[in-house]
ZATORFI-918446 format. One record per residue (C-alpha): x, y, z; residue number from 1. Coordinates in steps of 0.2 Angstrom, whole numbers, plus 2048, in hexadecimal, padded with zeros to 3 digits. Each point is the difference from the previous one (the first is absolute). Last residue first. Example, Ala and Ser with C-alpha at 12.3 -4.5 7.8 and 13.67 -1.06 7.14 Angstrom:
2
    xx    yy    zz   num
   844   7FB   824     2
   7FA   7EF   803     1
# end
This chain:
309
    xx    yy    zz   num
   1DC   31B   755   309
   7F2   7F3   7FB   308
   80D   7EF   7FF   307
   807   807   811   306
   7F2   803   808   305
   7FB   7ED   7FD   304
   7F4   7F9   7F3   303
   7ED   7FA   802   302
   7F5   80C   7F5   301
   7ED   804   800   300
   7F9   80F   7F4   299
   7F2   806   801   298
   7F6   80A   7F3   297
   7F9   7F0   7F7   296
   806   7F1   808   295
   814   801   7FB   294
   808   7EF   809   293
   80A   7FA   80E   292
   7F3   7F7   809   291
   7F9   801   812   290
   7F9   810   7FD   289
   7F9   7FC   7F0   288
   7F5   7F2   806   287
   7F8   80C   810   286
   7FB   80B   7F1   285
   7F5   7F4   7F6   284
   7FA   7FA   811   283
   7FA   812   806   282
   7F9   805   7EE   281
   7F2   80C   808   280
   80B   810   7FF   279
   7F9   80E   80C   278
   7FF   812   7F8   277
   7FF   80D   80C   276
   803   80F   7F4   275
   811   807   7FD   274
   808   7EF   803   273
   80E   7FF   80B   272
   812   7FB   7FC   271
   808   7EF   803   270
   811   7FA   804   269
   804   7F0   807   268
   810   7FA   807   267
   805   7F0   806   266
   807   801   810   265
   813   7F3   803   264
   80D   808   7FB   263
   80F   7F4   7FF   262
   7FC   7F8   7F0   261
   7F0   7FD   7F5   260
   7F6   80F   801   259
   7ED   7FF   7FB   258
   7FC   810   7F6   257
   7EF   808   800   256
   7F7   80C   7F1   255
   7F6   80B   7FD   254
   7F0   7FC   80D   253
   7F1   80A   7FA   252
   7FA   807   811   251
   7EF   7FF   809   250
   800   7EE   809   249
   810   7FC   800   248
   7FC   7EF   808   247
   800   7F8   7EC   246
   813   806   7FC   245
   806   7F3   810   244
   80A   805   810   243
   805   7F2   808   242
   806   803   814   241
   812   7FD   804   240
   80B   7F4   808   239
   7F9   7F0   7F9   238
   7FB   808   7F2   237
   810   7FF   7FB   236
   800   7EC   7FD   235
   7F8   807   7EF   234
   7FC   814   7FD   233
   801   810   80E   232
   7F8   80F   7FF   231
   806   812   801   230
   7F3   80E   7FC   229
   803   810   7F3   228
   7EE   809   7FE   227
   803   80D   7F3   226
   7F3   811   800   225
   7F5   801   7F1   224
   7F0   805   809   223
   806   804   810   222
   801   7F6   80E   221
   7F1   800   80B   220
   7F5   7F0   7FF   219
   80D   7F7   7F6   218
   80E   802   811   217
   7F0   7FA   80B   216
   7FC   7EF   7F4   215
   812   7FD   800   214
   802   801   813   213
   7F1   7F7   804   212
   808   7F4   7F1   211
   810   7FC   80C   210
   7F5   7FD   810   209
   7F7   7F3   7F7   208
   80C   7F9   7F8   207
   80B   7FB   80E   206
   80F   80B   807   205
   7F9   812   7FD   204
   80E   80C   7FF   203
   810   7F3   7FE   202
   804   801   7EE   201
   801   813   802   200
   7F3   80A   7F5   199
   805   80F   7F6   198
   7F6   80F   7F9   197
   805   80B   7F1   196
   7FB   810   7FA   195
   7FA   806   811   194
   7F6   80B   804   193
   7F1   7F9   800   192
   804   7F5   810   191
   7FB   80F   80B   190
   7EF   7FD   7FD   189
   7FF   7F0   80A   188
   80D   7F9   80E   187
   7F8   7F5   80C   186
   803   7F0   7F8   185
   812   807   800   184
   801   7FD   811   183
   808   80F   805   182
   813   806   808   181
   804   80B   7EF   180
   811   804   7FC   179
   807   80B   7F4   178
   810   800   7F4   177
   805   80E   7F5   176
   806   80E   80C   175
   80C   7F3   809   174
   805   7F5   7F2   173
   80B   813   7F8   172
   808   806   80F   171
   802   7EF   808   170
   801   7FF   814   169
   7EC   7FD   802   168
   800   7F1   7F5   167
   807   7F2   80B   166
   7F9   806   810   165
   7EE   803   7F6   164
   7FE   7ED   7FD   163
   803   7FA   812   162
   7F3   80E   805   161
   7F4   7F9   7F2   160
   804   7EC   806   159
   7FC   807   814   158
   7F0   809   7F6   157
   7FA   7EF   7FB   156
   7F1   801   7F3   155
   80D   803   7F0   154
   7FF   80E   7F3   153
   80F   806   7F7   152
   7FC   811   7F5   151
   80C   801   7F3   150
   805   80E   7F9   149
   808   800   7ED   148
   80B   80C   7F8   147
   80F   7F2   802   146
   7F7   7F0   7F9   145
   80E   7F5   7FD   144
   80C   7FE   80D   143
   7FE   80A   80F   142
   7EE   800   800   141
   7FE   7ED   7FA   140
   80D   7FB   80B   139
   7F7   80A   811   138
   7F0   7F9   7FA   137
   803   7EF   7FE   136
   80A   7FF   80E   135
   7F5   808   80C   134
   806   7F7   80F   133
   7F6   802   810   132
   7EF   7FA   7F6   131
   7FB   807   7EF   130
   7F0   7F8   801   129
   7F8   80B   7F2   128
   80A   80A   7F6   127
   7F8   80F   7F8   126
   80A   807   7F1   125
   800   813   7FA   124
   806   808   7F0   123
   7FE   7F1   7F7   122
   80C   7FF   7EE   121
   7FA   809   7F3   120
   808   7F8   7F2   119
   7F9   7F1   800   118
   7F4   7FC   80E   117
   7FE   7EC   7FC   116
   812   7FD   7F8   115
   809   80B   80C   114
   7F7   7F8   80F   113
   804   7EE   7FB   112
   812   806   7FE   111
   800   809   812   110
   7F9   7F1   806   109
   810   7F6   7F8   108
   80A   80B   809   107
   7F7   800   812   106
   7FF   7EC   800   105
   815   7FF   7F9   104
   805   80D   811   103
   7F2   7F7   80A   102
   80A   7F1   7FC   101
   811   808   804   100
   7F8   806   812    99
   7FE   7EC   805    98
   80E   800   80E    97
   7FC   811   806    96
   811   806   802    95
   7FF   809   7F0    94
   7F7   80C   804    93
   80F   809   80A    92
   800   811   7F6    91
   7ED   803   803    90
   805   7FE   812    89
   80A   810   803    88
   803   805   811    87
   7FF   7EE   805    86
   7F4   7F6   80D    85
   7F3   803   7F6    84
   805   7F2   7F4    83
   800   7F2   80F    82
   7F0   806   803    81
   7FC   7FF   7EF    80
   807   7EE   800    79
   7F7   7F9   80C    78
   7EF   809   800    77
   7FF   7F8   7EE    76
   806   7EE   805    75
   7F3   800   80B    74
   7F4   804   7F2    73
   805   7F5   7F7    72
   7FD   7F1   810    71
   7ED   807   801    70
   7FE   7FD   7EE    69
   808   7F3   7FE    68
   7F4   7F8   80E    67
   7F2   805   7F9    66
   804   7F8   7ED    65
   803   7EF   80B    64
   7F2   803   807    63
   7F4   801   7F0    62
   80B   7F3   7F9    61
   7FD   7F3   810    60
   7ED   802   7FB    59
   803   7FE   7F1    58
   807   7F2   7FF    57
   7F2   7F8   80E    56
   7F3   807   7F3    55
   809   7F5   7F3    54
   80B   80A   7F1    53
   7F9   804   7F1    52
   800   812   802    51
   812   7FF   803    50
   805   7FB   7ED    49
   810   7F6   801    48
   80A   803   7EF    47
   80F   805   809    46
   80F   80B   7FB    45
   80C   7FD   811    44
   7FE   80F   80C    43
   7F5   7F4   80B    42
   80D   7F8   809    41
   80D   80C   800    40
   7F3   80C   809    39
   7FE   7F3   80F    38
   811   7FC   802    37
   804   80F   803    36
   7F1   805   80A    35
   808   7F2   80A    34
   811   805   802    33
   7F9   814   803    32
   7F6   7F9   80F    31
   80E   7F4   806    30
   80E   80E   802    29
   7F7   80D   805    28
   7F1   80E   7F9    27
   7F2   800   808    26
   7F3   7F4   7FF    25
   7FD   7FB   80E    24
   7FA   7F0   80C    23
   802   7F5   7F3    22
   7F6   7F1   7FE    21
   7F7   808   7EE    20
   812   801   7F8    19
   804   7ED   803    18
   7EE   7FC   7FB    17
   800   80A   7EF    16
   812   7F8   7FC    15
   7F8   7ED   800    14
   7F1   808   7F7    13
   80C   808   7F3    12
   809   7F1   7FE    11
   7F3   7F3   7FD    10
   7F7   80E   7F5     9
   80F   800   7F4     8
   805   7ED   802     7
   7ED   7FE   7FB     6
   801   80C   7F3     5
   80F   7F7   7F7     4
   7F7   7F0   802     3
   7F3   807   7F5     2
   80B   806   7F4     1
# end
């Protein structure tokens, strides 16, 4: 097992310096071959625990994180702009070489969500770092949640106006779906009104940033309001920031699946408490994340979208 990290880390370093001497990160031939190879590397079920990892490790994580992030969102700009190009690009999604995954992620969501809410299914949604390509949104409002409105928040108005291109033509998307150009840090009251709150993997890359942005949403959620959040478990946290039950400071986490195929984000869903009541049991909690078990109210599963839907 231990060799089998070493080979892991070996690689991904070797990967990490070949991405970090590039001059951009936009989409061509040897950035997507390398980001390739990158996410094949680390999609494999590992038992390597990233906290663990040296300072140098982490370090080159913390970057490596970065770096996806920037490349993503490239990616992003690319393809919506590409999408806007045609009089209708909500029927041309699937160009967007990883729009079948968004199409499992939003599905099994929308699962989570029914289980959670019930019956009543969320009248409004906030989405926070919806980027240039709303997937999420525009698959859960066209797909599942058709009542709903969604209210797509993102800090770069050129990714808001990318956004709004693909709506804007769509009788029904167009009157459902808003865009905010704020940091969401600055956002306060208005976050009451929604029933459920989403956080993008990539808003607030190291731990720090990311529990600021918990600790805000707790601040002024509503009481009883769902937090959904995308984590990442394994060699995946190579590419994205861990999320773990014990920095959700103000919410009773319900449950989290770790993924095993194609789709890379763990999920975590977690609903706010009434009163402000902060568990102590942080290592009790960090444990059950990063095993498949029942520990109390949350549940923790490793399986593919396939086995779930």
């Amino acid at each position: 097992m231990v060799c089998q990290e070493e080979v892991l880390i070996s690689k991904v370093c070797e990967l990490y310096s070949e991405i970090a001497s590039l001059e951009s990160l936009k989409p061509c031939k040897n950035v997507d071959t390398l980001f390739t190879e990158l996410v094949l590397t680390c999609i494999p079920p590992s038992p390597i625990d990233v906290t663990k990892l040296s300072k140098n490790l982490q370090e080159i994580r913390s970057n490596l994180i970065r770096l996806c992030g920037i490349a993503e969102g490239h990616l992003e700009h690319h393809y919506s702009a590409i999408l806007g190009s045609y009089d209708n690009p909500l029927h041309h999604l699937h160009i967007f070489p990883y729009y079948k995954n968004y199409l499992k992620l939003a599905l099994l969501e929308f699962t989570i969500l029914s289980q959670h809410c019930g019956p009543q299914l969320p009248n409004k949604i906030a989405f926070v770092g919806s980027g240039p390509l709303p997937l999420t949104s525009i698959v859960l409002a066209s797909n599942h949640l058709p009542s709903t409105t969604f209210h797509n928040y993102d800090i770069d108005s050129s990714a808001n106006s990318s956004a709004m291109r693909l709506v804007s033509g769509d009788p029904d998307l167009s009157k459902r779906m808003a865009f905010h150009t704020n940091d969401i840090l600055d956002v306060t009251s208005c976050l009451e009104e929604f029933d459920v709150v989403y956080l993008a993997a990539l808003v607030g890359m190291d731990k720090e940033e990311k529990n600021r942005m918990i600790d805000h949403l707790s601040k002024y959620m509503a009481p009883g309001a769902v937090l959904m959040l995308r984590s990442a478990h394994g060699a995946r946290a190579f590419l994205y920031p861990v999320v773990e039950p014990c920095d959700l400071r103000g919410f009773e986490v319900l449950s989290v699946f770790h993924p095993t195929d194609e789709v890379i984000n763990s999920l975590v869903i977690a609903r706010k408490y009434p009163l402000s009541i902060l568990p102590n049991k942080c290592s009790d909690e960090i444990q059950a994340f990063n095993h498949p078990l029942n520990h109390g109210n949350i549940i923790i599963e490793e399986l593919t979208l396939d086995d779930q839907l």
